[in-house]
N, C-alpha and C positions, 0 to 999 in steps of 0.2 A: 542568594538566588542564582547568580551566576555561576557559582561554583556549581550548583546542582545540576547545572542542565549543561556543563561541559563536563560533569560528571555522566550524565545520563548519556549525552552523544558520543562517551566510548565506551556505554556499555553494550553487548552482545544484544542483540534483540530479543533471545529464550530464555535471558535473564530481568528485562526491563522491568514486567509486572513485578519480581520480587525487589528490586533496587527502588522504584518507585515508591510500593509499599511503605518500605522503612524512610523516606524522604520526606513521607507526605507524616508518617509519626514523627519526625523531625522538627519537620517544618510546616506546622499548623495553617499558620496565617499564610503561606505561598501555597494554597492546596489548588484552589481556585485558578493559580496561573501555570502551575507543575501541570496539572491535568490537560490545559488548553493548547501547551508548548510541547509535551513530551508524546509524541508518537508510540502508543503502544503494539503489540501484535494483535492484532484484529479476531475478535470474536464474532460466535453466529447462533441465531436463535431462529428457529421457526416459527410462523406467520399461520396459525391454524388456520386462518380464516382464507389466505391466500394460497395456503398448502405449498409454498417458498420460504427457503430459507434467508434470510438477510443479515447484513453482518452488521455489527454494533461497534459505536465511534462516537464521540464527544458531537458530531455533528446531526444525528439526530434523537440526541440523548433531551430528556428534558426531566428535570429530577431526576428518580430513578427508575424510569420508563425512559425504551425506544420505540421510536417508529418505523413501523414496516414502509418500505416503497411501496409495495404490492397493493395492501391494504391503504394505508396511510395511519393504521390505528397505532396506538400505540400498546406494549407486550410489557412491566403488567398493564391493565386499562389504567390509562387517566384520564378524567371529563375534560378539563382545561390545556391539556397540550397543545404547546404551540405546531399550527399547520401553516403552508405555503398559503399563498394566495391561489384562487380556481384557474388564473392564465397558467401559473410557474407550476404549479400542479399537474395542469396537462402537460406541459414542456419538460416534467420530472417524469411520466409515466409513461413519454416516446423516448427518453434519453435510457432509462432503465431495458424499454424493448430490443433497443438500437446497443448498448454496451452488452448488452448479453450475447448478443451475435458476435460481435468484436472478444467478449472473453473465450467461447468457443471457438474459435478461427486462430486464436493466438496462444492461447492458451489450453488446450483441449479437454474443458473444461473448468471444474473450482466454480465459486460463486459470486455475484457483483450484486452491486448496490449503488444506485444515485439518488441521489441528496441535494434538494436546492432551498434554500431561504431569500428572503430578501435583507437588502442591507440598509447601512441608513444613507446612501448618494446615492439613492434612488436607481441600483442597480441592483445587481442578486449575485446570490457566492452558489456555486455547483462543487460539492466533491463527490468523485466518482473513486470507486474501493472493488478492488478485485485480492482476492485469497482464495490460493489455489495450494492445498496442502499435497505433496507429493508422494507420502509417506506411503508404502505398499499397501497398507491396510484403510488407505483412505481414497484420494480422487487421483494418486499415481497411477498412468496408466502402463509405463515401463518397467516398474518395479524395479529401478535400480536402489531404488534408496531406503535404508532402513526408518528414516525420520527424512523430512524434509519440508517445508514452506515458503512461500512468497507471497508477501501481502505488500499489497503498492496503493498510498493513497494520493490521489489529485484532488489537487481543492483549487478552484478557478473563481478568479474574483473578478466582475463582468460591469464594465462602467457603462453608465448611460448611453444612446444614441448620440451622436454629435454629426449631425451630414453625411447617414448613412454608413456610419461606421462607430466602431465600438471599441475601448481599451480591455485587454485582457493578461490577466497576470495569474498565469499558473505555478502553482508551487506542489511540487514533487516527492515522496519521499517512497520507498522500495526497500525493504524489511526484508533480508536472506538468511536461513536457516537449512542446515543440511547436514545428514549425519550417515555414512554408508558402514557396513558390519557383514563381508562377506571375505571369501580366501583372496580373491583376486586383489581386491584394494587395502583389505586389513580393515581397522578400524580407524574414520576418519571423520572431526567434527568442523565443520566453517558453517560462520554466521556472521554477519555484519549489516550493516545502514549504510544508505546513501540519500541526500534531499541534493533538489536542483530547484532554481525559478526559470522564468520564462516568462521576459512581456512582448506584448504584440497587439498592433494596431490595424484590426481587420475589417474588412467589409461584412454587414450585416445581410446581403443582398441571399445568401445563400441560408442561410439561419444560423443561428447561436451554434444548433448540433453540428453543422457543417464544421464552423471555426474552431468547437474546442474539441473537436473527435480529431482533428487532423493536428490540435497542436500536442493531446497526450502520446498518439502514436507515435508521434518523430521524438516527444520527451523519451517515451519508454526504449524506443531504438537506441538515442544517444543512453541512457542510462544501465541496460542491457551489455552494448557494449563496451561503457566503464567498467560493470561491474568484471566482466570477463578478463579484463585487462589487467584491473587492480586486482582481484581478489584470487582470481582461479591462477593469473597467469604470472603475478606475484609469487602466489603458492607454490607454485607446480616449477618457479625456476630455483625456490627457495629449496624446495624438498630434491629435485635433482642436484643442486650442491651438494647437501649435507648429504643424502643417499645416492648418488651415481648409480642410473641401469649397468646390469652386469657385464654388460657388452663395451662400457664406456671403462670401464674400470680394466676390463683384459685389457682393452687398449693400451691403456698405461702403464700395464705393470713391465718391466725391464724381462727383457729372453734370456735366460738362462744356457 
């Protein structure tokens, strides 16, 4: 089991679903924990009844039905799926109104979805899911990229009241895929994971949506610019070695 999920955490993200696949034919009896532990690339299904899209996640999976935030039904119908309680319910369907504004503003566009259950220490788990596909033919609005994705899931786990205040531990994870096909760049593919946690002991005076909207934003900003650092800026000093701009190469070649 270990090997599969240090297996899985360096696989590409536009390959996970198929590596997974053959893991779970594998490994039978670990299907149950592969599925709970491995972060796949985030799917979306439409919400007829809501007329929204919503995106689909182990978190409000129940059998093989998901549940719409919108609605709250689940897509195919099931009678007995599990729902929130009627307070966390309403506190999931101002968190949904409130992230949508936060994914248009930061995102300019793509789709979100929030998800909250209760747990057993009498607190509740929120994960918040934004995918934003960049691809020219989809919610890209630059059109630089002939393929492209980000899907970032937050899952916050929210402890009881204690004098006014609450434990919270967020756990991170941000799913990159990109693929650009034009003269200027060539052909060029990068994809990769990154997860982070995050605990914090916050005042409840301002609400739950106050504490944990302000602690994915500063996640997403730290995480953002990791990824810029390690991946593009890794690459791009990687690719300038081995390719020198033309300009750096007359430099060095000896005058004749």
């Amino acid at each position: 089991m270990e090997a599969a999920l240090g297996l899985m955490r360096r696989m590409p993200p536009k390959h996970t679903e198929t590596a997974l696949s053959a893991l779970l034919s594998l490994l039978p009896r670990h299907s149950s924990d592969l599925l709970s532990q491995v972060d796949q690339p985030l799917q979306v299904l439409c919400d007829i009844d809501g007329g929204k899209e919503f995106i689909l996640c182990e978190y409000n999976r129940d059998a093989d039905s998901y549940r719409s935030p919108w609605s709250s039904k689940y897509h195919p119908p099931l009678e007995d799926g599990t729902q929130p309680s009627p307070e966390l319910r309403k506190l999931e369907i101002e968190a949904n109104e409130i992230f949508a504004i936060y994914r248009d503003q930061y995102y300019e566009g793509g789709i979100s979805s929030v998800y909250m259950w209760e747990d057993d220490n009498e607190g509740f788990v929120a994960c918040f899911l934004i995918k934003k596909d960049g691809s020219k033919t989809a919610h890209g609005r630059r059109g630089y990229l002939e393929e492209g994705a980000w899907d970032a899931i937050h899952v916050i786990e929210v402890g009881p009241e204690e004098d006014g205040t609450a434990h919270y531990c967020l756990t991170s994870t941000v799913m990159l895929s990109l693929t650009t096909d034009d003269e200027s760049s060539g052909t060029f593919s990068l994809s990769g994971s990154i997860r982070r946690q995050m605990n914090m002991d916050l005042s409840v005076a301002e609400g739950h949506l106050c504490n944990m909207g302000r602690m994915i934003e500063e996640m997403e900003s730290k995480m953002r610019n990791s990824l810029d650092q390690v991946y593009f800026g890794k690459t791009k000093e990687m690719v300038c070695t081995l390719r020198p701009p033309a300009e750096v190469t007359q430099m060095r070649m000896p005058e004749s």
